[in-house]
PDBQT receptor file of N, H, CA, C and O in Angstrom, charges set to zero:
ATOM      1  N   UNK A   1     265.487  69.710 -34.595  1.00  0.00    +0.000 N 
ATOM      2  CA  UNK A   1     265.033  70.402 -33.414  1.00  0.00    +0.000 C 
ATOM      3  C   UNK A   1     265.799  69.856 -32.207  1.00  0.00    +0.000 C 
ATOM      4  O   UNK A   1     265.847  68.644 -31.997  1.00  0.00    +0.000 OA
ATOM      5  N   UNK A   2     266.302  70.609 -31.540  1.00  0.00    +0.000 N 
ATOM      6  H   UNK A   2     266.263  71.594 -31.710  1.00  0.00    +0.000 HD
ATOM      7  CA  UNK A   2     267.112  70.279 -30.131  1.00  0.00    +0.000 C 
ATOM      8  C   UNK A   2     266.243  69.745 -28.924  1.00  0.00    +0.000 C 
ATOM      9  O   UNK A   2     265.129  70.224 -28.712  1.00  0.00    +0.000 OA
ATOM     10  N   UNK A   3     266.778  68.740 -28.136  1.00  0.00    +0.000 N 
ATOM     11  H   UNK A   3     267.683  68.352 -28.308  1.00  0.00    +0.000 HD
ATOM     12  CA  UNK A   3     265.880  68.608 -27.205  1.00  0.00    +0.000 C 
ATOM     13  C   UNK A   3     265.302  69.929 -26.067  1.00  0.00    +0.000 C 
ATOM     14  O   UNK A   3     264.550  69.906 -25.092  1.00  0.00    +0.000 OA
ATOM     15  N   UNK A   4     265.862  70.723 -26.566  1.00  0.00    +0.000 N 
ATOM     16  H   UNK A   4     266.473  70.742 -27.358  1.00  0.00    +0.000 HD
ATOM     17  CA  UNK A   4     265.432  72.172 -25.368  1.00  0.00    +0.000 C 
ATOM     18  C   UNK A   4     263.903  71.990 -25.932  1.00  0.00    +0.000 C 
ATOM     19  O   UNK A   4     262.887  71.507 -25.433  1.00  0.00    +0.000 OA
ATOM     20  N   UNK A   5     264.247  72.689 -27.397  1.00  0.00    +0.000 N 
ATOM     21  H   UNK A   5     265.073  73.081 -27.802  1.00  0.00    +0.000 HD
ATOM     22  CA  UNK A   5     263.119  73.398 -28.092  1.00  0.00    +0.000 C 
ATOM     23  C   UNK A   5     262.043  72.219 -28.189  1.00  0.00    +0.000 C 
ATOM     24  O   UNK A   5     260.925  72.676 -27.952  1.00  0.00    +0.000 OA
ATOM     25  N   UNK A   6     262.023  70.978 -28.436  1.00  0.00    +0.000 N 
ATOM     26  H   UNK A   6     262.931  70.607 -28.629  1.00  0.00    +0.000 HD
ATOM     27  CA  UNK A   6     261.298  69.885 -28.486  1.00  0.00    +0.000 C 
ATOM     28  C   UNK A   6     260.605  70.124 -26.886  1.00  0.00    +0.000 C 
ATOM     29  O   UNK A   6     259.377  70.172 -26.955  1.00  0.00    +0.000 OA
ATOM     30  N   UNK A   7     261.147  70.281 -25.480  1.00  0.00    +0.000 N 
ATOM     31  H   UNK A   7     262.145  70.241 -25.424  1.00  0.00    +0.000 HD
ATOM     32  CA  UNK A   7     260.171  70.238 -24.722  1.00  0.00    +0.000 C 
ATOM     33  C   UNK A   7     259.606  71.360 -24.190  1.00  0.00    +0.000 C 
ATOM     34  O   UNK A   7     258.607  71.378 -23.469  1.00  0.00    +0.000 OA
ATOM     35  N   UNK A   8     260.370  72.464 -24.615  1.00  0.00    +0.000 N 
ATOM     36  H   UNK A   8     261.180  72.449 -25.200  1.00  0.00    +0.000 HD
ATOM     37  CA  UNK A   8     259.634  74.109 -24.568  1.00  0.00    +0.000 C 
ATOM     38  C   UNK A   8     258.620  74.122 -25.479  1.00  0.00    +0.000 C 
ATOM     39  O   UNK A   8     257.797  74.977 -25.152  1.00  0.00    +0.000 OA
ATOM     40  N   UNK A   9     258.200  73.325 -26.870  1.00  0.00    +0.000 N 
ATOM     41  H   UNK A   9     258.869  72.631 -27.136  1.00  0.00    +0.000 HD
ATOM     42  CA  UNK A   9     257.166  72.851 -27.503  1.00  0.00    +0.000 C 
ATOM     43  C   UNK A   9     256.457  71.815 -26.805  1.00  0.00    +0.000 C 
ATOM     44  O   UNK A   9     255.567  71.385 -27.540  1.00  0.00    +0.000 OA
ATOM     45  N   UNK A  10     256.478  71.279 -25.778  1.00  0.00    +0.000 N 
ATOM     46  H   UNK A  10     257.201  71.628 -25.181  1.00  0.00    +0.000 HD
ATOM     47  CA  UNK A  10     255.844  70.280 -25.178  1.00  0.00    +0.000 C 
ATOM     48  C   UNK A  10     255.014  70.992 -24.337  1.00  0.00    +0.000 C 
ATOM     49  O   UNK A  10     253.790  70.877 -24.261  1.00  0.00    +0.000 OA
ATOM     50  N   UNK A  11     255.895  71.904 -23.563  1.00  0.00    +0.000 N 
ATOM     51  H   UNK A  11     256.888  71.998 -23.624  1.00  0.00    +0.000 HD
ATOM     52  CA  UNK A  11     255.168  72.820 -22.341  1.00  0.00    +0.000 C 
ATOM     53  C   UNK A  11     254.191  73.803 -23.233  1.00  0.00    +0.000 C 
ATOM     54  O   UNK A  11     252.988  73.881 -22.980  1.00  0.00    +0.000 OA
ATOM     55  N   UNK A  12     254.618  74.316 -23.967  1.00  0.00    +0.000 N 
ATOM     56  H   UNK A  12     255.595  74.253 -24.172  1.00  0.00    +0.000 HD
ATOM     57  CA  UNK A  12     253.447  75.241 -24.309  1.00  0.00    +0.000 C 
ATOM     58  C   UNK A  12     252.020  74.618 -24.684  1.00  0.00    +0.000 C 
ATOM     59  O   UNK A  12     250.863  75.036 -24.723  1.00  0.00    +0.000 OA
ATOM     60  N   UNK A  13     252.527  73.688 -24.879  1.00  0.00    +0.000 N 
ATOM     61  H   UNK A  13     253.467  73.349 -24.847  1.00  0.00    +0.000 HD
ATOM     62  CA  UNK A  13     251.088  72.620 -25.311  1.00  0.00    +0.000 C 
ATOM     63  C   UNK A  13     250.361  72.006 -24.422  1.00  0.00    +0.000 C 
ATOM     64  O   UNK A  13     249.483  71.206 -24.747  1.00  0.00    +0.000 OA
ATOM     65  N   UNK A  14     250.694  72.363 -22.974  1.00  0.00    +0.000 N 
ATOM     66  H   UNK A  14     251.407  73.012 -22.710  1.00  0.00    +0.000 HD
ATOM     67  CA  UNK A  14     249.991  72.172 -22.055  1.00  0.00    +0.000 C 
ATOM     68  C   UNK A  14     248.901  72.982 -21.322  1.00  0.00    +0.000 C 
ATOM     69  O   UNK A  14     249.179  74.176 -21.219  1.00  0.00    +0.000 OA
ATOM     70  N   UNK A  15     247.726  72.598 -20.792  1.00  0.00    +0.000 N 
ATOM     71  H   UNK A  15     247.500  71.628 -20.876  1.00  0.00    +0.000 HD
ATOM     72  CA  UNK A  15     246.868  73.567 -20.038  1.00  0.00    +0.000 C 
ATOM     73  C   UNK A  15     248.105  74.280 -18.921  1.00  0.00    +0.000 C 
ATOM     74  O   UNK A  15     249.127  73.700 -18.554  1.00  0.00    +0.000 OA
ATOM     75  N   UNK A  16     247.723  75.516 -18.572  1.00  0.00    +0.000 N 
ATOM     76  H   UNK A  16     246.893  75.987 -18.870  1.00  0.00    +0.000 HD
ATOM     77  CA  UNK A  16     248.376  76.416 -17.477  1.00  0.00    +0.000 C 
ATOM     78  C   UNK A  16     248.542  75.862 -16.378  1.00  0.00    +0.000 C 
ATOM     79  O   UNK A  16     249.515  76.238 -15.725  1.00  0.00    +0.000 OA
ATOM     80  N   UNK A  17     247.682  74.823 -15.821  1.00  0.00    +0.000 N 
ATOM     81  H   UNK A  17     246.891  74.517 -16.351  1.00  0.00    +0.000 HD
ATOM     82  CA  UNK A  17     247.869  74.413 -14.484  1.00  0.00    +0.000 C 
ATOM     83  C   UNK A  17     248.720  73.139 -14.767  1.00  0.00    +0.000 C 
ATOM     84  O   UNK A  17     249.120  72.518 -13.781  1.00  0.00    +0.000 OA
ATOM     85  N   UNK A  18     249.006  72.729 -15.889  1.00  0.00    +0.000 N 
ATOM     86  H   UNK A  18     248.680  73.233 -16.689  1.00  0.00    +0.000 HD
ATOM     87  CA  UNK A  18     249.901  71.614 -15.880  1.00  0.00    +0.000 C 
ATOM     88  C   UNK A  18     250.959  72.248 -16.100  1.00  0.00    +0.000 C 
ATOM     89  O   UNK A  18     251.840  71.476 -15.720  1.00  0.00    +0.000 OA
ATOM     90  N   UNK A  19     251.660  73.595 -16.646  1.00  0.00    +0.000 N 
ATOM     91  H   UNK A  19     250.944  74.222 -16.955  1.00  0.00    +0.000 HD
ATOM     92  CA  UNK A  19     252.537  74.238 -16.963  1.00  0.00    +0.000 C 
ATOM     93  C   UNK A  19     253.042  74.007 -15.589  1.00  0.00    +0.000 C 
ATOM     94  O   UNK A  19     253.967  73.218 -15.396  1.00  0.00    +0.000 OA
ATOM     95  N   UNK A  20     252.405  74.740 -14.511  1.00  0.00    +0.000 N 
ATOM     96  H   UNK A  20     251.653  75.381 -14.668  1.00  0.00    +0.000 HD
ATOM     97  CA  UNK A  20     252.386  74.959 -12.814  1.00  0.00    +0.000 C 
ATOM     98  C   UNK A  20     253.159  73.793 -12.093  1.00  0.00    +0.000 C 
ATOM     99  O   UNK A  20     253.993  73.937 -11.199  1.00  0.00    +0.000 OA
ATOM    100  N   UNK A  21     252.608  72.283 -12.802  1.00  0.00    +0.000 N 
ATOM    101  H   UNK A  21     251.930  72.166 -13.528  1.00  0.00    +0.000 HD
ATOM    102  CA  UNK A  21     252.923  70.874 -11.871  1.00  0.00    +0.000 C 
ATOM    103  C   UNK A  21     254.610  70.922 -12.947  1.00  0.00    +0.000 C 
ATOM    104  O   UNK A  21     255.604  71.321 -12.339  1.00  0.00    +0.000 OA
ATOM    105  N   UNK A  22     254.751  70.593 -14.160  1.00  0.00    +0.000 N 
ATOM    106  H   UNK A  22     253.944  70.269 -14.654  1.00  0.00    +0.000 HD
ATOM    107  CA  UNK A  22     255.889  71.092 -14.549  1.00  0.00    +0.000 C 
ATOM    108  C   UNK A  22     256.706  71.894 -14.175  1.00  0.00    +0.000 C 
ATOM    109  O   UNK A  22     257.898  71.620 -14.317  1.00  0.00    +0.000 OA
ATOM    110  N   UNK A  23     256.408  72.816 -13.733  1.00  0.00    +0.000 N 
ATOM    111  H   UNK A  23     255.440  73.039 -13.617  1.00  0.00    +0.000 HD
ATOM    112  CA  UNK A  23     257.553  73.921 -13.188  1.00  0.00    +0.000 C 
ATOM    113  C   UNK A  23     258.062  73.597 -11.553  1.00  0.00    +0.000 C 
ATOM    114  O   UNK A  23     259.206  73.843 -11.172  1.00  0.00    +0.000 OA
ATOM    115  N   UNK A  24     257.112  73.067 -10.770  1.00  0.00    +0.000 N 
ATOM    116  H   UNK A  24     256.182  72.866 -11.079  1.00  0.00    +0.000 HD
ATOM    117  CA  UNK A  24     256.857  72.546  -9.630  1.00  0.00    +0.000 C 
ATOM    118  C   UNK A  24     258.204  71.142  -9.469  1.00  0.00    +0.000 C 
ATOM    119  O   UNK A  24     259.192  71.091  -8.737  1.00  0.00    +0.000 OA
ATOM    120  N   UNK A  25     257.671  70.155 -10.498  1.00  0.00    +0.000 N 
ATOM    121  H   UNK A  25     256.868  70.196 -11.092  1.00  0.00    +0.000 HD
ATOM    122  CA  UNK A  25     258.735  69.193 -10.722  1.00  0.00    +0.000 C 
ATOM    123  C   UNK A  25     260.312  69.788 -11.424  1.00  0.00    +0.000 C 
ATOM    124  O   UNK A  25     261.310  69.189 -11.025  1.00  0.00    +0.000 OA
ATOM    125  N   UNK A  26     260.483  70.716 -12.246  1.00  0.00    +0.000 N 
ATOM    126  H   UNK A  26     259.672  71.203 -12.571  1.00  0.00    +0.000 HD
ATOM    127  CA  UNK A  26     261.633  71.251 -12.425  1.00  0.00    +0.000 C 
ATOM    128  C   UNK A  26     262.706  71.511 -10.958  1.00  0.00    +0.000 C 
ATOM    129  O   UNK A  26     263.797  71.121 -10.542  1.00  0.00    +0.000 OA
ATOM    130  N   UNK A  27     261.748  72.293 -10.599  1.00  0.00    +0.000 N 
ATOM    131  H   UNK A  27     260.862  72.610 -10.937  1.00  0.00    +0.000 HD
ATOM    132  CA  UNK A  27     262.348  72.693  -9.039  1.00  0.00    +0.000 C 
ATOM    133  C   UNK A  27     262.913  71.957  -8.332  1.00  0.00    +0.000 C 
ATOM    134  O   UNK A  27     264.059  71.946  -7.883  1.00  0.00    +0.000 OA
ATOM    135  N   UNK A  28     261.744  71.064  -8.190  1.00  0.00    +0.000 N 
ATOM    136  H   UNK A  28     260.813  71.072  -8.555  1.00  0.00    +0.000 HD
ATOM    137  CA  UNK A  28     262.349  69.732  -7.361  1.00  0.00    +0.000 C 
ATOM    138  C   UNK A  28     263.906  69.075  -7.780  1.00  0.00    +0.000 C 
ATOM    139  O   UNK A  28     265.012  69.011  -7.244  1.00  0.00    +0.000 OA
ATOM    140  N   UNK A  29     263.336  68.675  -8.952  1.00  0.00    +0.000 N 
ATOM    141  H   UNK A  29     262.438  68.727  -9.388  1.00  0.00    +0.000 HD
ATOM    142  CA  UNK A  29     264.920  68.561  -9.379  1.00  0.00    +0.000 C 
ATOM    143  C   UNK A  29     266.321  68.803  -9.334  1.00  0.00    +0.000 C 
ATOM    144  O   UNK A  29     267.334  68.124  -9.166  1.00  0.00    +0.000 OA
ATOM    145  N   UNK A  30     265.963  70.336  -9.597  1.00  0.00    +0.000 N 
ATOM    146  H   UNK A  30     265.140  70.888  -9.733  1.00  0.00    +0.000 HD
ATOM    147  CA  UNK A  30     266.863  71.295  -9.276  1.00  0.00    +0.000 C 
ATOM    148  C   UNK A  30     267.333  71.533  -8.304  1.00  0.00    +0.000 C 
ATOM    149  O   UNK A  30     268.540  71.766  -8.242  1.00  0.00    +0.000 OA
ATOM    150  N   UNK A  31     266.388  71.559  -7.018  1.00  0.00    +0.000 N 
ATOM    151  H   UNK A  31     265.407  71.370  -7.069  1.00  0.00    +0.000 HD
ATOM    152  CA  UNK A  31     267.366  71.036  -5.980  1.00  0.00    +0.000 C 
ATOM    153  C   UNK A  31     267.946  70.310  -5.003  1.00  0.00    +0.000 C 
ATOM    154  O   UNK A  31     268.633  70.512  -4.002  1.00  0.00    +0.000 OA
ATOM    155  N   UNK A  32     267.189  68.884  -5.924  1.00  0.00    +0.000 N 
ATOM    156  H   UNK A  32     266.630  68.720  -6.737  1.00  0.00    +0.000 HD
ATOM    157  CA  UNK A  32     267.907  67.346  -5.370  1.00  0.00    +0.000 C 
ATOM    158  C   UNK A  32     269.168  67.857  -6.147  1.00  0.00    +0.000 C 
ATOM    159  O   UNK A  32     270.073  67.837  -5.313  1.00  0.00    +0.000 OA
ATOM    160  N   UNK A  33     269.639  68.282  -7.283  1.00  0.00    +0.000 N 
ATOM    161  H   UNK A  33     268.903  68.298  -7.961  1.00  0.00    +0.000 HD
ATOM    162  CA  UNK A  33     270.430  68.257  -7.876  1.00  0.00    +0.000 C 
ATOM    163  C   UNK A  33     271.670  68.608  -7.308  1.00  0.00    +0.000 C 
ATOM    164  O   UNK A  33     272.776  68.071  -7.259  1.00  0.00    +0.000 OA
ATOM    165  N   UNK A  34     270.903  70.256  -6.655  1.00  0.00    +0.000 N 
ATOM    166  H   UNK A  34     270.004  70.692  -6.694  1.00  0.00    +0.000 HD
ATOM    167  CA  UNK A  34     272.091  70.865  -5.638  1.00  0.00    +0.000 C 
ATOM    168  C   UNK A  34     272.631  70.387  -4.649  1.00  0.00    +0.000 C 
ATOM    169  O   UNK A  34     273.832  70.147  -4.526  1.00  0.00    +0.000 OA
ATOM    170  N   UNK A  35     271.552  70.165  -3.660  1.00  0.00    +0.000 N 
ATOM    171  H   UNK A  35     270.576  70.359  -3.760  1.00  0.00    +0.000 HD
ATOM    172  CA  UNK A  35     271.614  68.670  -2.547  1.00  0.00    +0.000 C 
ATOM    173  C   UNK A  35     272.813  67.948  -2.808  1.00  0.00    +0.000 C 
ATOM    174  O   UNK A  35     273.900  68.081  -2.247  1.00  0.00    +0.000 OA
ATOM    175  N   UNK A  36     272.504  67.196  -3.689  1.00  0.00    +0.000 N 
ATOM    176  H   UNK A  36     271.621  67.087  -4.145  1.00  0.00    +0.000 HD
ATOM    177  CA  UNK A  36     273.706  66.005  -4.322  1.00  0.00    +0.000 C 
ATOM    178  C   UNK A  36     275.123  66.486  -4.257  1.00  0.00    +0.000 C 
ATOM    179  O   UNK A  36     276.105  65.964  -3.730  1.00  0.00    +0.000 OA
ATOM    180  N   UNK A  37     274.964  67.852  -5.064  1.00  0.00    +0.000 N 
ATOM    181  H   UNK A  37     274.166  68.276  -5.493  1.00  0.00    +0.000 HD
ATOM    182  CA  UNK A  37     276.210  68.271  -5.300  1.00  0.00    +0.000 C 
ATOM    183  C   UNK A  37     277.175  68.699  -4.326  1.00  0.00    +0.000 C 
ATOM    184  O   UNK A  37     278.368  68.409  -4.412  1.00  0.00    +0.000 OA
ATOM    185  N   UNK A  38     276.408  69.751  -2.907  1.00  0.00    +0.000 N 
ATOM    186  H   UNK A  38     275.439  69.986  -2.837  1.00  0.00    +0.000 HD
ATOM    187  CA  UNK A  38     276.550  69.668  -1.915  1.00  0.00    +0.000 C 
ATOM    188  C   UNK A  38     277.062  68.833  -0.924  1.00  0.00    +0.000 C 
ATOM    189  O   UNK A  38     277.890  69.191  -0.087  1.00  0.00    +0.000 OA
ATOM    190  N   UNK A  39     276.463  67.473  -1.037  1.00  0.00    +0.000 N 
ATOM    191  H   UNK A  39     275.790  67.183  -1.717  1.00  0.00    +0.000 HD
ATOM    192  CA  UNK A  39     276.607  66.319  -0.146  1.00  0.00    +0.000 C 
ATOM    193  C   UNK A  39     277.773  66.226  -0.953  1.00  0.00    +0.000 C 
ATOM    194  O   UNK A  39     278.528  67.082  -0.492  1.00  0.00    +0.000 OA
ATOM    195  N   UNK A  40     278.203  65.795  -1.677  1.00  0.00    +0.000 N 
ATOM    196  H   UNK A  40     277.590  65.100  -2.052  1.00  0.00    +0.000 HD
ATOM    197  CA  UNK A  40     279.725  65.570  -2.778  1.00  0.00    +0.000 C 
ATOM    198  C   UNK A  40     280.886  66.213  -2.463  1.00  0.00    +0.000 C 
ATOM    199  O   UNK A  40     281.937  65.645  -2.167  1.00  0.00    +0.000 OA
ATOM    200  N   UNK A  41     280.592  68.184  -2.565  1.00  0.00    +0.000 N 
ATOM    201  H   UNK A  41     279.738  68.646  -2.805  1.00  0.00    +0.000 HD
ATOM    202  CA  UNK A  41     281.581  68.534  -2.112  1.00  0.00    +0.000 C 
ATOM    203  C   UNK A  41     281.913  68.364  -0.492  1.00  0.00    +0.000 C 
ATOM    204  O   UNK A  41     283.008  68.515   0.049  1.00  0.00    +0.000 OA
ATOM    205  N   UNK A  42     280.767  68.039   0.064  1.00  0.00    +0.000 N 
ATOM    206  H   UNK A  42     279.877  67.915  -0.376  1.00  0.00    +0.000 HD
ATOM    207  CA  UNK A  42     281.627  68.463   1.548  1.00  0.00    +0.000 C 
ATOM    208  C   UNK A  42     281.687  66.842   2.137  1.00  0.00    +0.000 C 
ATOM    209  O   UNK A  42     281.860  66.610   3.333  1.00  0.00    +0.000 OA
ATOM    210  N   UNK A  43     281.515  65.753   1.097  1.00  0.00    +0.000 N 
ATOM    211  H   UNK A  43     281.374  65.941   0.125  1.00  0.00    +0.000 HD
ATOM    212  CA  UNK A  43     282.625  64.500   1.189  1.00  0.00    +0.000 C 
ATOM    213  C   UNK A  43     283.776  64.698   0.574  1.00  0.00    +0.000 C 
ATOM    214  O   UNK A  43     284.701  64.069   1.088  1.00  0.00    +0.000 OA
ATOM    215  N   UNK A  44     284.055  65.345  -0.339  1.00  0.00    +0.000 N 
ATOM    216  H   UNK A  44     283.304  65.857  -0.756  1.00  0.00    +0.000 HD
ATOM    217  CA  UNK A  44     285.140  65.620  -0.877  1.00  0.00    +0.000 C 
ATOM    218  C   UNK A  44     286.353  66.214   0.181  1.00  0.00    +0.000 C 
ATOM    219  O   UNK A  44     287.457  65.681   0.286  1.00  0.00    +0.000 OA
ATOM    220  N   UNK A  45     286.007  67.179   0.784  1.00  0.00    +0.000 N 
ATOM    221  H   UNK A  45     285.110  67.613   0.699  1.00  0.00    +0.000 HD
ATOM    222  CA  UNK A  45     286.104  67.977   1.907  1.00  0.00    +0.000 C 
ATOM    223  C   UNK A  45     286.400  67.098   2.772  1.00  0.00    +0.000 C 
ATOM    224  O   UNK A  45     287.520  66.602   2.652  1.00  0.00    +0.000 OA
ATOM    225  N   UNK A  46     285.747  66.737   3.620  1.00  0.00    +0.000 N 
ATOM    226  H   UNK A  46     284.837  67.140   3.717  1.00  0.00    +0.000 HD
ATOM    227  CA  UNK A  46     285.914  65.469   4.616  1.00  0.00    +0.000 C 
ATOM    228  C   UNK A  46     287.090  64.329   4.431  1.00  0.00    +0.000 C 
ATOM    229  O   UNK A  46     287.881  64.152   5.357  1.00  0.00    +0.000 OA
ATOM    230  N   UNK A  47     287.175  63.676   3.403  1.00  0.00    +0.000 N 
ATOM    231  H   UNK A  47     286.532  63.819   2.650  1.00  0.00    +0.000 HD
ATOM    232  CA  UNK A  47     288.188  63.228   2.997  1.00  0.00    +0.000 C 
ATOM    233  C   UNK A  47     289.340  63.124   3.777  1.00  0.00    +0.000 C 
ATOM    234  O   UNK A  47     289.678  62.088   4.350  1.00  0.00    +0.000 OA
ATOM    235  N   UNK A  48     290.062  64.377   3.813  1.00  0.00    +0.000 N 
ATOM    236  H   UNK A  48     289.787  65.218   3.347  1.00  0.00    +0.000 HD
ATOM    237  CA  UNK A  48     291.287  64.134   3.969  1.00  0.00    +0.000 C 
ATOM    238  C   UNK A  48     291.434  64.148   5.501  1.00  0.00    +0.000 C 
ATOM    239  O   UNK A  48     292.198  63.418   6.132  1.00  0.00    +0.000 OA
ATOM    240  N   UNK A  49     290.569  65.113   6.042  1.00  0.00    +0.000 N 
ATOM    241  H   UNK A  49     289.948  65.706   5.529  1.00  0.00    +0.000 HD
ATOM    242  CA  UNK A  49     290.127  65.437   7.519  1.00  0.00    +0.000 C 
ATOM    243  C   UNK A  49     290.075  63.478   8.458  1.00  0.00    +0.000 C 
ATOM    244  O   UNK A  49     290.610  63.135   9.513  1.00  0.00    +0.000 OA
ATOM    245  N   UNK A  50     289.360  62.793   7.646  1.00  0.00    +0.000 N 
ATOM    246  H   UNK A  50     288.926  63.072   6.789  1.00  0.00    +0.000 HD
ATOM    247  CA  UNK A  50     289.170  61.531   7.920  1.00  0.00    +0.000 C 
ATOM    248  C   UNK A  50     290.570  60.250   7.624  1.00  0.00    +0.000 C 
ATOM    249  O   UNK A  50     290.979  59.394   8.409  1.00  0.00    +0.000 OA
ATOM    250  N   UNK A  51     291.041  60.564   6.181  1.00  0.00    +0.000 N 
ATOM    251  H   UNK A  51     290.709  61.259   5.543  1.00  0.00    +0.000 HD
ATOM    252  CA  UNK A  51     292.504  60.044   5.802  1.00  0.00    +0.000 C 
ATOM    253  C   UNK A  51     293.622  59.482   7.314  1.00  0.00    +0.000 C 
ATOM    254  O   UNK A  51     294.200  58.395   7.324  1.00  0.00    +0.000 OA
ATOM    255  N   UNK A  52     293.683  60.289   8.212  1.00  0.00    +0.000 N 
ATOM    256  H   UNK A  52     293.213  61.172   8.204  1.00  0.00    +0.000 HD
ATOM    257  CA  UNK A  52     294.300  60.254   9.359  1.00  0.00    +0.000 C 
ATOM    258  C   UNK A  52     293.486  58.709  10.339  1.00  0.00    +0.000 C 
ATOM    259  O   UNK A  52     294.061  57.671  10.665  1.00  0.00    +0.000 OA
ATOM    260  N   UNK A  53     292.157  59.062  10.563  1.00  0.00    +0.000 N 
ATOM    261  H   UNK A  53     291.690  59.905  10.298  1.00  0.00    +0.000 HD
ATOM    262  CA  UNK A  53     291.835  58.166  11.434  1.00  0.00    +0.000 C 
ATOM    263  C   UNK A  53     291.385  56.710  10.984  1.00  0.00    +0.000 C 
ATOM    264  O   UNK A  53     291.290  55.685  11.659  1.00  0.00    +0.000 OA
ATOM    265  N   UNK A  54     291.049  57.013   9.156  1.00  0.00    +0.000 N 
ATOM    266  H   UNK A  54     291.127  57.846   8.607  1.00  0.00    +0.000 HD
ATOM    267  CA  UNK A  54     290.807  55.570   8.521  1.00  0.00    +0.000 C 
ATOM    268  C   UNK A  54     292.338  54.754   7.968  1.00  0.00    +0.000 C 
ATOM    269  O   UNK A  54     292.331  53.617   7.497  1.00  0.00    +0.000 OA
ATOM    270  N   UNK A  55     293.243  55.360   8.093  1.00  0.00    +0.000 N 
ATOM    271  H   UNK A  55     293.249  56.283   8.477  1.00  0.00    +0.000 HD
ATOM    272  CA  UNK A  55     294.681  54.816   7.092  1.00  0.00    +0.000 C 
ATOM    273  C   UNK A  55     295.490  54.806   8.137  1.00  0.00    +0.000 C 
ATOM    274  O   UNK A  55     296.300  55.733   8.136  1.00  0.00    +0.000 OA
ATOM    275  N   UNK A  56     295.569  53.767   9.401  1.00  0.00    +0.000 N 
ATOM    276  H   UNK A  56     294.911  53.014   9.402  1.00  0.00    +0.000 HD
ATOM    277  CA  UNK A  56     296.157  53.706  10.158  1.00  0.00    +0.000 C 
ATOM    278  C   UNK A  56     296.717  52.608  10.636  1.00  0.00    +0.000 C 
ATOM    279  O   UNK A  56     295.881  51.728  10.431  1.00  0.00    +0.000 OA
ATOM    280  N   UNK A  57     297.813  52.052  11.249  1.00  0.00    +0.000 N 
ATOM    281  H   UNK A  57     298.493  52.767  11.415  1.00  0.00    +0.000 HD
ATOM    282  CA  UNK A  57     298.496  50.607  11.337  1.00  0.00    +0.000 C 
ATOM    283  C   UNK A  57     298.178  49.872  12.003  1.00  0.00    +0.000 C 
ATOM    284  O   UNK A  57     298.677  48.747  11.974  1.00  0.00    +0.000 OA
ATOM    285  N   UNK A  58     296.623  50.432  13.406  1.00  0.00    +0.000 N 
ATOM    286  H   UNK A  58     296.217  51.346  13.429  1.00  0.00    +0.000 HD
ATOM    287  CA  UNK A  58     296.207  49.352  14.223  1.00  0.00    +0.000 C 
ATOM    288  C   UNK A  58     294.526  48.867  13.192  1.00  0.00    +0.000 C 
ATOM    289  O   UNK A  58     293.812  47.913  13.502  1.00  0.00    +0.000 OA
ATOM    290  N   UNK A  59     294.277  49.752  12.080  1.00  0.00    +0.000 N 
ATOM    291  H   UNK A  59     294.857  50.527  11.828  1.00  0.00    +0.000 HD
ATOM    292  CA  UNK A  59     293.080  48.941  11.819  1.00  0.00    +0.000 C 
ATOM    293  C   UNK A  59     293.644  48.148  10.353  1.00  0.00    +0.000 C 
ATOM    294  O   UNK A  59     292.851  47.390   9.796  1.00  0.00    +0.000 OA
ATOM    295  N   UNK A  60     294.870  48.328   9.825  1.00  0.00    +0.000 N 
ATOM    296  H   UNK A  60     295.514  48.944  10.278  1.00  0.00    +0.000 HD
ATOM    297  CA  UNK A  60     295.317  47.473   8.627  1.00  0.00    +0.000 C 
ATOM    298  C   UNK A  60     294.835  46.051   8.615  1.00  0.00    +0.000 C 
ATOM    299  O   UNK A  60     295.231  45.354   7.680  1.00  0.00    +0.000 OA
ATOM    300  N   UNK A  61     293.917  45.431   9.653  1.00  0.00    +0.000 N 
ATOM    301  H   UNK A  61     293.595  45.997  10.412  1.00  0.00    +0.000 HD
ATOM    302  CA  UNK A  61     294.021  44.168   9.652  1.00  0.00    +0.000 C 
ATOM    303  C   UNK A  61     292.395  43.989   8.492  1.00  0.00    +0.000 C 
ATOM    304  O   UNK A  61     291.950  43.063   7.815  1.00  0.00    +0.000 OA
ATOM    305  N   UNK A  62     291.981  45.291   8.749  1.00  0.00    +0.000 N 
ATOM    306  H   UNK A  62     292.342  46.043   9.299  1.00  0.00    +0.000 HD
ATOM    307  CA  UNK A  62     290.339  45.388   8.235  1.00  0.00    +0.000 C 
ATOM    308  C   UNK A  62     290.667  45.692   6.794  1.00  0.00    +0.000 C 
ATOM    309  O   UNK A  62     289.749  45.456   6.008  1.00  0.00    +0.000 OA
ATOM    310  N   UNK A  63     291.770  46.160   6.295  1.00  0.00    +0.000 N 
ATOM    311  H   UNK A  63     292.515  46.352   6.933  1.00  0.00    +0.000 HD
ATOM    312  CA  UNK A  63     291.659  46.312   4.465  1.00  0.00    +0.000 C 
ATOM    313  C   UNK A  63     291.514  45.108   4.167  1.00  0.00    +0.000 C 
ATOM    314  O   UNK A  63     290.755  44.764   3.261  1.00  0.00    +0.000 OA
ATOM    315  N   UNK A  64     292.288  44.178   4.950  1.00  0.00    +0.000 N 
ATOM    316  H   UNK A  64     292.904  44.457   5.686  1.00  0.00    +0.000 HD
ATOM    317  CA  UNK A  64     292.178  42.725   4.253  1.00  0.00    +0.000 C 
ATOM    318  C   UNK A  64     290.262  41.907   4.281  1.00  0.00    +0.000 C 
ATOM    319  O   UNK A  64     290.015  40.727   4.030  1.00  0.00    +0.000 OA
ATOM    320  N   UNK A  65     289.415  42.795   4.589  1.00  0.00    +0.000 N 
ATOM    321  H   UNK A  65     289.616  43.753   4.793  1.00  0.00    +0.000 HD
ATOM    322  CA  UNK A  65     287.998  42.093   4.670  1.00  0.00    +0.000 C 
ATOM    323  C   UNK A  65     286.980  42.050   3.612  1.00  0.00    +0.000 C 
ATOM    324  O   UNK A  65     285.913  41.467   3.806  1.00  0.00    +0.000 OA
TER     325      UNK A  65
């Protein structure tokens, strides 16, 4: 049995209003998940925009810290 089907057998075995707090916490998840991913790409993004003002010859003295 796959872990899908192992907890789609878990949920059904729950009263309805716990189905509810389950689905409730899915969500959540789902979109810390996006969140995350979000925050990621638009550091990713940022990056290079920043490359210019962090990689520069008057603060070289700070890589060495």
């Amino acid at each position: 049995m796959s872990d899908t089907e192992s907890l789609i057998r878990k949920i059904k075995a729950l009263p309805p209003e716990r189905v509810d707090e389950v689905e409730d916490f899915v969500d959540f998840i789902a979109e810390r998940e996006q969140n995350r991913s979000l925050t990621r790409a638009a550091t990713a993004l940022s990056e290079a925009s920043f490359a210019a003002v962090w990689n520069n010859p008057d603060d070289d003295v700070y890589d060495a810290v």
